[in-house]
C-alpha positions in Angstrom: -21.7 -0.6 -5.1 -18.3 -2.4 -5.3 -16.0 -2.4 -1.6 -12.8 -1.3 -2.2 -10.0 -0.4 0.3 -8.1 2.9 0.0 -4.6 2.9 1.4 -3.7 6.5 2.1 0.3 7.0 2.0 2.1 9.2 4.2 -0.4 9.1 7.1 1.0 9.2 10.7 5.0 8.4 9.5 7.3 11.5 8.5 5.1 14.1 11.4 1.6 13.6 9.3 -0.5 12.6 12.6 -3.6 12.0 11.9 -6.6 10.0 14.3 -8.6 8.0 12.3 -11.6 9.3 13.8 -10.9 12.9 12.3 -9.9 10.9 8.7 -13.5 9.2 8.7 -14.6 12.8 9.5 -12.9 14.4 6.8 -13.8 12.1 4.0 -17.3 12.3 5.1 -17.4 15.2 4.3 -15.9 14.9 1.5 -18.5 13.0 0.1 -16.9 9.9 0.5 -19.8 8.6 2.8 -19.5 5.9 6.1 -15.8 4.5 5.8 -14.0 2.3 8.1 -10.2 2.6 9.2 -8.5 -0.4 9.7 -5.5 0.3 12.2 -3.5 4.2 12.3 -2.0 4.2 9.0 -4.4 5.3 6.3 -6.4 1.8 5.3 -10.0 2.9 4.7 -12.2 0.7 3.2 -15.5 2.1 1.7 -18.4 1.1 -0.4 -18.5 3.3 -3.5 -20.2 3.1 -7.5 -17.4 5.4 -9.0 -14.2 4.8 -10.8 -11.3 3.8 -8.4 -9.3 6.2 -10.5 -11.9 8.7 -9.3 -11.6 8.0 -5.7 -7.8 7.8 -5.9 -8.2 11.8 -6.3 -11.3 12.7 -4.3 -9.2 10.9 -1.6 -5.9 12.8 -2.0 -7.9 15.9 -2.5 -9.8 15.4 1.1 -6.5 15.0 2.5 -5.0 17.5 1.4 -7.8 20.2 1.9 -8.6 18.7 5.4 -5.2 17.8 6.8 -2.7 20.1 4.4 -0.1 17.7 3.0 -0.2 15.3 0.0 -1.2 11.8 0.3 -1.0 9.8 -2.3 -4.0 6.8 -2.6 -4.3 3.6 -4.3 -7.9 1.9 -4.4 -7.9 -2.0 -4.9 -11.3 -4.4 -4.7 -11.1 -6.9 -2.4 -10.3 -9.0 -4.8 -6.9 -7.0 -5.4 -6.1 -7.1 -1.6 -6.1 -10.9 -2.0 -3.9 -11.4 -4.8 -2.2 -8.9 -3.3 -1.3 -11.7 -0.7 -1.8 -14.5 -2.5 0.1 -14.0 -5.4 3.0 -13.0 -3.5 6.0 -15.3 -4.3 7.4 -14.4 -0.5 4.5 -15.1 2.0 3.4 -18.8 2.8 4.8 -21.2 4.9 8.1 -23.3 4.6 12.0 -22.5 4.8 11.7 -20.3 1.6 9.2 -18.0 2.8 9.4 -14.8 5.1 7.5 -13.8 8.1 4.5 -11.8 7.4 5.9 -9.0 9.4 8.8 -8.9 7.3 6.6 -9.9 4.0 5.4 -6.7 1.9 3.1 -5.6 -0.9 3.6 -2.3 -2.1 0.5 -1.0 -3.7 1.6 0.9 -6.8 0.1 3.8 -8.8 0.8 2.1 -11.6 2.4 -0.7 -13.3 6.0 0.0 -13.7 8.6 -0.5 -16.4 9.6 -4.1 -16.5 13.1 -2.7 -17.2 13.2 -0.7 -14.3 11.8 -3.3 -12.0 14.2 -6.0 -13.7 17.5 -3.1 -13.2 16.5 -2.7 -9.4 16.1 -6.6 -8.3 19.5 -7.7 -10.5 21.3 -4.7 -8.8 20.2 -5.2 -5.3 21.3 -8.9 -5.4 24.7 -8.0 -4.5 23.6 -5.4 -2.2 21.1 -6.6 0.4 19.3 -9.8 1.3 15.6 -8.8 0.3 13.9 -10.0 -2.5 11.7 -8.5 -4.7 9.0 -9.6 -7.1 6.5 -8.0 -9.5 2.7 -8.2 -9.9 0.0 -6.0 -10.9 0.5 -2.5 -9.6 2.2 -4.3 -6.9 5.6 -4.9 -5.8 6.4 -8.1 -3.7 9.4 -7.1 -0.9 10.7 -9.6 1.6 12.8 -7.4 3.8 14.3 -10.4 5.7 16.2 -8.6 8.6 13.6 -5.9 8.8 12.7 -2.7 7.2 14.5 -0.6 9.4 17.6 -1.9 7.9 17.0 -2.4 4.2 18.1 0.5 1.9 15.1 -0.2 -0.2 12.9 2.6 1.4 9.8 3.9 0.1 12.0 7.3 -1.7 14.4 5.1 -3.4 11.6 2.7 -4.6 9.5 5.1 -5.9 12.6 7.2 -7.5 14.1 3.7 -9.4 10.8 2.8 -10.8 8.7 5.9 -11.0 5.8 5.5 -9.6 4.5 6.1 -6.3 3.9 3.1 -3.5 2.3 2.4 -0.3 3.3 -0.6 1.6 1.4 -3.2 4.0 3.1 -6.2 5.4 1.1 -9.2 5.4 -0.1 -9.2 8.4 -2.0 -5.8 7.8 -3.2 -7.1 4.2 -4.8 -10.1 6.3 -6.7 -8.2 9.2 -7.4 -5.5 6.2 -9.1 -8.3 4.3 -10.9 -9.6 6.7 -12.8 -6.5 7.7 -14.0 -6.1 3.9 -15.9 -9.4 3.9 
């Protein structure tokens, strides 16, 4: 059995409210067996022998069947939830880092075109003071001043590099990982 945290997009932003307590419900019995949410916005972290390309769709599936809307779902180790904070160019200490409410990984359902990715961050630098950065199925965003004011919302990131994405700020990613050990 591997641990792997789910993170379930679209869950309690844009009018999808849903209590945890009737997610952990719903993916019970769904097969999914005992998961734990971490906070109101779709981080479960499970034990599970399958494929994480396997749970990426029972999840969505239970979702959808139980709540009716899509979600999408990416499933990292906990290994990938601490690269995902550790390999971020953007979170650390010092002048040239950001604050880890501001400091974001997006989890990505896949690995986008380096073209794309390299299009986005060379047209943005004129536009806006984030920075981004890419890893593995993840982008690094600092959003400096605050999401609320970037342009680079979760639509136009997943239009310019095709792929879909979930986002945690550090913050999250740390309590997150800390549950899974």
């Amino acid at each position: 059995m591997t641990r792997y945290l789910a993170l379930l997009g679209s869950i309690n932003v844009g009018g999808n409210r849903i209590k945890m307590v009737d997610l952990k419900d719903a993916l019970a019995g769904a097969g999914l067996g005992e998961v734990q949410t971490v906070a109101a916005s779709g981080n479960v972290i499970l034990d599970s022998a399958s494929d994480p390309a396997m749970l990426e769709i029972q999840l969505e599936s239970a979702v959808q069947n139980a709540f009716g809307f899509k979600s999408c779902a990416m499933v990292r180790s906990r290994e990938d939830v601490r690269a995902a904070i550790d390999d971020n160019p953007f979170h650390g200490t010092g002048p040239e880092h950001g604050s880890d409410k501001m400091v974001h990984s997006i989890f990505l359902s896949q690995q986008p075109n380096t073209a794309a990715v390299d299009a986005l961050i060379e047209e943005h630098r004129s536009k806006g003071s984030e920075r981004l950065a890419l890893g593995d199925r993840v982008l690094f965003l600092d959003y400096v001043h605050g999401v609320g004011v970037s342009d680079l919302s979760n639509k136009v990131l997943e239009r310019r590099l095709g792929c879909k994405g979930t986002a945690r700020n550090m913050n999250s990613l740390k309590n997150i990982l800390s549950k899974m050990d």
